[in-house]
PLY file of the C-alpha trace (Angstrom):
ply
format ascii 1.0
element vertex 304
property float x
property float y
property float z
element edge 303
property int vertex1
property int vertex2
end_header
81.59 115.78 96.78
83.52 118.44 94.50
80.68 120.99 93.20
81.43 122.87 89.61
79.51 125.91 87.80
80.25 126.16 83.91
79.13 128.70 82.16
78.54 127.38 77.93
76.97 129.30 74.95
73.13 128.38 73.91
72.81 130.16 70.99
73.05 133.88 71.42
72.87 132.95 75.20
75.04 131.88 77.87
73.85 129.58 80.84
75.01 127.89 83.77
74.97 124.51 84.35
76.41 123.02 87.99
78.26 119.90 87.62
78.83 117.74 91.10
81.37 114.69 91.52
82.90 112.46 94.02
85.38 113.57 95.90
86.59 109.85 97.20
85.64 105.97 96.42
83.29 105.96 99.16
81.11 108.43 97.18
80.58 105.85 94.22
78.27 104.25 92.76
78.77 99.91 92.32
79.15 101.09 88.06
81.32 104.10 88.79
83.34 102.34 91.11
84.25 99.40 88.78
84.26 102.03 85.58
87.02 104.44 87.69
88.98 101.13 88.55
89.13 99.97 84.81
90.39 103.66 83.59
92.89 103.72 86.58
95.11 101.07 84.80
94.74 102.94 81.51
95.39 106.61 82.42
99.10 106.46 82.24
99.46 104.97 79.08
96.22 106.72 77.55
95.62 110.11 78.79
92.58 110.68 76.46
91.01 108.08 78.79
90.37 110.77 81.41
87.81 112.69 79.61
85.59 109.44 79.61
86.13 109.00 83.55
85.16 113.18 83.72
81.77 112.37 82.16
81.79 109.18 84.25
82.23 111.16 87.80
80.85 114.48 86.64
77.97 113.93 83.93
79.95 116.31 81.71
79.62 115.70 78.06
81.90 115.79 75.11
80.47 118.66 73.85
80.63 120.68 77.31
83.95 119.63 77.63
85.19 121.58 74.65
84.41 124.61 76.29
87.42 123.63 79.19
89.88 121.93 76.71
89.12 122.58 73.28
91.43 125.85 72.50
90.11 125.55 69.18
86.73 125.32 69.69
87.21 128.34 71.99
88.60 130.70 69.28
86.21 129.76 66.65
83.39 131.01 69.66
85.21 134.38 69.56
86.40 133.94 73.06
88.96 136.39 73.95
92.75 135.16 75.26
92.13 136.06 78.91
88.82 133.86 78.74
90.43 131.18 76.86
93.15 130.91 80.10
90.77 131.18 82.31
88.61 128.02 80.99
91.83 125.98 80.73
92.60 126.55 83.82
89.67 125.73 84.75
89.79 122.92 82.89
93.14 121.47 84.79
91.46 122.66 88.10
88.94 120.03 86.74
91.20 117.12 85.94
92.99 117.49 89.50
89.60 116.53 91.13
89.64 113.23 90.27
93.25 112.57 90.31
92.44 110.54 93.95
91.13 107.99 91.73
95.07 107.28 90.82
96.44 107.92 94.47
93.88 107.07 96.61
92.99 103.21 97.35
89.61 101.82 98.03
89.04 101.35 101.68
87.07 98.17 103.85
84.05 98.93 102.49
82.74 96.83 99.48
81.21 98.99 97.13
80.01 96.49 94.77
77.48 93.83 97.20
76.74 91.58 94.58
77.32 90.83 91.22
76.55 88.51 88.10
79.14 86.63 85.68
78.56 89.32 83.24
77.85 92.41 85.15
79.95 95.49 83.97
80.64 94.08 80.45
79.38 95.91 77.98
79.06 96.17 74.09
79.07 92.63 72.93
76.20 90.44 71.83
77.66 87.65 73.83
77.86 89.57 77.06
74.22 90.86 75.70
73.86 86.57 75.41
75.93 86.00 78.99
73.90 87.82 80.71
70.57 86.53 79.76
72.22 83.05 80.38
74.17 83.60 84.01
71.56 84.63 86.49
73.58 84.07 89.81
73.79 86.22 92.11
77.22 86.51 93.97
77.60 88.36 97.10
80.89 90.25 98.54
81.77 89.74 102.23
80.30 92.40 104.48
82.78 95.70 105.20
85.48 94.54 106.89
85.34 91.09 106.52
82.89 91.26 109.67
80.81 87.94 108.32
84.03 85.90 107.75
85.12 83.14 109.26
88.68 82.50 110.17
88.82 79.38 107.86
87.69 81.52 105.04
90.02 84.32 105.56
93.00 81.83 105.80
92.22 80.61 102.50
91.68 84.34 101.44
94.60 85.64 102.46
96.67 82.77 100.95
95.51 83.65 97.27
95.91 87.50 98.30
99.36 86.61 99.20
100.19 85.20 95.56
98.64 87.74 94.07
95.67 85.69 92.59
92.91 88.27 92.39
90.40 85.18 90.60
91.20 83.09 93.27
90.29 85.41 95.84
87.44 86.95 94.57
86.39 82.89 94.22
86.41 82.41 98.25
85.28 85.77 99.27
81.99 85.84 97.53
79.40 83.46 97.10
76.00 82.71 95.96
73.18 83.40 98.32
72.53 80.71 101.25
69.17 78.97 102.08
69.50 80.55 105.59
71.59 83.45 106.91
73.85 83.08 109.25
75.80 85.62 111.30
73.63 87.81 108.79
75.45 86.34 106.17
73.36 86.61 102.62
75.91 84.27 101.54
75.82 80.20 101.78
78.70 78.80 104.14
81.90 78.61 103.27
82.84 75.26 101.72
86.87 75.08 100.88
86.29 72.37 98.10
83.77 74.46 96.05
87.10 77.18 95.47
88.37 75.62 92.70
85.03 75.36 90.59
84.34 79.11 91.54
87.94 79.81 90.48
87.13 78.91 87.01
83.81 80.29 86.71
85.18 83.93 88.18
88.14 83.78 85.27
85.11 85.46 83.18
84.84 88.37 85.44
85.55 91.65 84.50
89.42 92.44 85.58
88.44 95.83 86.97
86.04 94.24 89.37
88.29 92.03 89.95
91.43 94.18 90.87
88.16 96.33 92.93
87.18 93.50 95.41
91.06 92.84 95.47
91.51 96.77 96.98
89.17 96.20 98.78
90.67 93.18 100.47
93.71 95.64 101.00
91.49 97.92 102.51
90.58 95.07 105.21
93.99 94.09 105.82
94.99 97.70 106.76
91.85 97.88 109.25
92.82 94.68 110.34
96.68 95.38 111.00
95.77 98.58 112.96
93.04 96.79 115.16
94.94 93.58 116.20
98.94 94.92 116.43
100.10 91.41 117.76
98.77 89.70 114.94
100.05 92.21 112.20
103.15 93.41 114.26
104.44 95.34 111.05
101.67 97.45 110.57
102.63 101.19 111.72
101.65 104.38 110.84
104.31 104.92 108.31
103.28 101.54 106.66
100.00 100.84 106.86
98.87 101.86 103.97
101.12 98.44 102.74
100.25 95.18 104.14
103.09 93.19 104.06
103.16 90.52 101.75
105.20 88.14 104.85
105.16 87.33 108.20
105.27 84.72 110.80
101.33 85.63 110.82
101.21 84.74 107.65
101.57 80.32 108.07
97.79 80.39 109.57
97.47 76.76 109.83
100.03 76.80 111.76
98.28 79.86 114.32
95.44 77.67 113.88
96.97 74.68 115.30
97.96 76.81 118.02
94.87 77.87 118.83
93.52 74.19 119.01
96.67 73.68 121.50
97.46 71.56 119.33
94.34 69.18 119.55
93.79 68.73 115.55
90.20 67.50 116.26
89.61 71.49 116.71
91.03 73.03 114.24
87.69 72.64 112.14
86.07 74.46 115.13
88.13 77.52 114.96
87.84 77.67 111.25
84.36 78.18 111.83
84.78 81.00 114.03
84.06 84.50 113.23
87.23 86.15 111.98
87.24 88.94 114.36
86.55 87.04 117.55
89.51 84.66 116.51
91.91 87.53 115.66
91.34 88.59 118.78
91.76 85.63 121.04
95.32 84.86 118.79
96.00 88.62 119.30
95.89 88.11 123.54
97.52 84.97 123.32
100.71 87.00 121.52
100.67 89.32 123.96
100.50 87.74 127.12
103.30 85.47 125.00
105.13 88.45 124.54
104.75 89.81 128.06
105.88 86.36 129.66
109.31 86.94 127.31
110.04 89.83 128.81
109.45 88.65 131.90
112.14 86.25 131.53
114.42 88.22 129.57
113.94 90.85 132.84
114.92 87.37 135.01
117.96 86.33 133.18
119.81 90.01 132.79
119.07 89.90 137.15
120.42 86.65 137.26
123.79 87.89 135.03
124.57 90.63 137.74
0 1
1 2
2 3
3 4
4 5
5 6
6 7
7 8
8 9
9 10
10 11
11 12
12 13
13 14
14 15
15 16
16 17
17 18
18 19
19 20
20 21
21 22
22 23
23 24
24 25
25 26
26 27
27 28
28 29
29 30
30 31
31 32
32 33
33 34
34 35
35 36
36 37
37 38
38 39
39 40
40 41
41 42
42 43
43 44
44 45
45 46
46 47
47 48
48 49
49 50
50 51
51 52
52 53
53 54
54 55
55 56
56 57
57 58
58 59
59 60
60 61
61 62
62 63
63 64
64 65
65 66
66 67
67 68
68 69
69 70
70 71
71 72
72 73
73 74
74 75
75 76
76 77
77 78
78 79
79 80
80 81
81 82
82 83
83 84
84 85
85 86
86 87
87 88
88 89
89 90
90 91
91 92
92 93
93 94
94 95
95 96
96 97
97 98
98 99
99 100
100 101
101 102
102 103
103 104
104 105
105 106
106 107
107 108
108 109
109 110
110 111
111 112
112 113
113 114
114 115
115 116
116 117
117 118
118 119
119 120
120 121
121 122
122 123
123 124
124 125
125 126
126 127
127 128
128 129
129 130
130 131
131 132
132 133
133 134
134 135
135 136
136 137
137 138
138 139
139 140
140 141
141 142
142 143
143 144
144 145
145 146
146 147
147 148
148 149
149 150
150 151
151 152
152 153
153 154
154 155
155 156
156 157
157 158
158 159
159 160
160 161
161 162
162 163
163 164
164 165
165 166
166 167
167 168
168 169
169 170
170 171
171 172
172 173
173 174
174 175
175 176
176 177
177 178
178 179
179 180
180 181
181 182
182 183
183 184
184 185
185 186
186 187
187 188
188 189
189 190
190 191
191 192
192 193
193 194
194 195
195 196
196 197
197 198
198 199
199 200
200 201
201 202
202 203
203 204
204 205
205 206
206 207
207 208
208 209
209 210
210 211
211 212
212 213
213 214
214 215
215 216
216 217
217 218
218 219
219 220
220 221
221 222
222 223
223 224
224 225
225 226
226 227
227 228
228 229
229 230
230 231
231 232
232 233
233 234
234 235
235 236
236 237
237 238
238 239
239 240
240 241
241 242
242 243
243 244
244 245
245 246
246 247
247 248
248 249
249 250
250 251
251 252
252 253
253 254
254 255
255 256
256 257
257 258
258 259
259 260
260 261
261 262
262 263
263 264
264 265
265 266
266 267
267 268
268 269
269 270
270 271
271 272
272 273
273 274
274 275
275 276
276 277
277 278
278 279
279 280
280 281
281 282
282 283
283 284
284 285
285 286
286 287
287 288
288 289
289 290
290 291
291 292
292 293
293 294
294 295
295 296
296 297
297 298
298 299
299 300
300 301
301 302
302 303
């Protein structure tokens, strides 16, 4: 957390008044998390738009901010030149505080748990209406995908590839289940209910949305760095970009390898928990990858 002191007139007094902020996306709240996603696509274009995210992060108001970036508003308070600098700068110092927001992405951990049709839409009778109207709750995967199945993350990982963030969000979270399981809050995944959910989530708000989508990235990187035979791109100079291909990438295919190739099981290891079949497939590549070096070892003897 980033800790400020500004110092503003109150009549014929001055006072202090101590501003704190987050320091990284971890430190947000569900509201400021979706809020600082939706004025991270507008920043460039619209720099105004980061005065709004400071009294998102910080609490500051518009008429505190003057006394950091109103020049103006300065001079007419009979501050003298040296002051003026110094507030500006401390004004910039100010802006560069949150400019992880931009440059830093949202790790594993899903900052928003649940959500509603109309949650973070604001302004509008209808969403006023929506929200009244769409009670369901939805539920986000637990951090990491730790409650996912293989099956699911397949089918996740196929819309992540094409870059469908509706589609994604649609098998990823669900409405609560009658029963838990694997302390899962959310009912089981069902492949044939994605489409439905697909249309329902088009409503969503894009910024949570394009949240629970870097989030997903976040997953992937803790994903390539735990299972290297699996994600055999992944390196420290990358990882911070899943690749968008790979032979890892065709998972019916792993999954029919996994079933050795019985079909009968695939359904089985669909079931299974994501990690504990990552990490089955990610032995299987490397005693596969051990036995070809073996015989690559054999055949350059063999040459001599």
């Amino acid at each position: 957390m980033y800790t400020i002191e500004l110092t503003i007139s109150s009549g014929r007094h001055y006072e202090s008044i101590q501003l704190t902020g987050p320091s990284k996306w971890a430190e947000l709240s569900p509201d400021q998390a979706v809020c600082s996603m939706r004025f991270r696509n507008r920043v460039e274009a619209e720099l105004a738009s980061v005065f709004p995210l400071l009294q998102l992060l910080y609490g500051i108001t518009p008429a505190q901010q003057k006394w950091l970036f109103d020049e103006r508003f300065l001079r007419r308070k009979n501050i003298d030149s040296e002051q003026r600098m110094r507030a500006l700068l401390a004004g910039q110092a100010l802006i560069d505080t949150i400019r992880w927001v931009g440059s830093e992405e949202p790790d594993s951990t899903f900052l928003v748990t649940h959500f509603r049709l109309d949650s973070f839409k604001y302004g509008s009778v209808s969403v006023g209406y929506g929200k009244l109207v769409h009670r369901t709750d939805y539920f986000t995967p637990s951090d990491g995908l730790g409650n996912c199945s293989f099956g699911e993350f397949m089918y996740a990982d196929q819309a992540y590839r094409k870059g469908d963030r509706v589609r994604l969000a649609a098998v990823l979270c669900r409405p609560a289940g009658k029963a838990q399981v694997a302390r899962d809050i959310r009912e089981p995944f069902d492949a044939s209910d994605i489409e439905a959910r697909t249309v329902l989530f088009s409503q969503l708000e894009p910024a949570l949305l394009d949240l629970l989508y870097a989030h997903y990235e976040g997953c992937l990187r803790d994903l390539q760095k735990a299972f290297t035979c699996v994600f055999p791109k992944a390196t420290e100079s990358d990882s911070t970009t899943p690749p968008k291909t790979s032979t890892s990438a065709r998972w019916l295919e792993v999954a029919i390898s996994m079933a050795k190739l019985d079909v009968t099981k695939i359904a089985q290891i669909e079931q299974v928990n994501l990690y504990l079949a990552l990490k089955v497939l990610d032995e299987q590549i490397r005693q596969a990858n051990a036995m070809d070096e073996q015989m690559e070892q054999m055949r350059s003897k063999s040459k001599r």
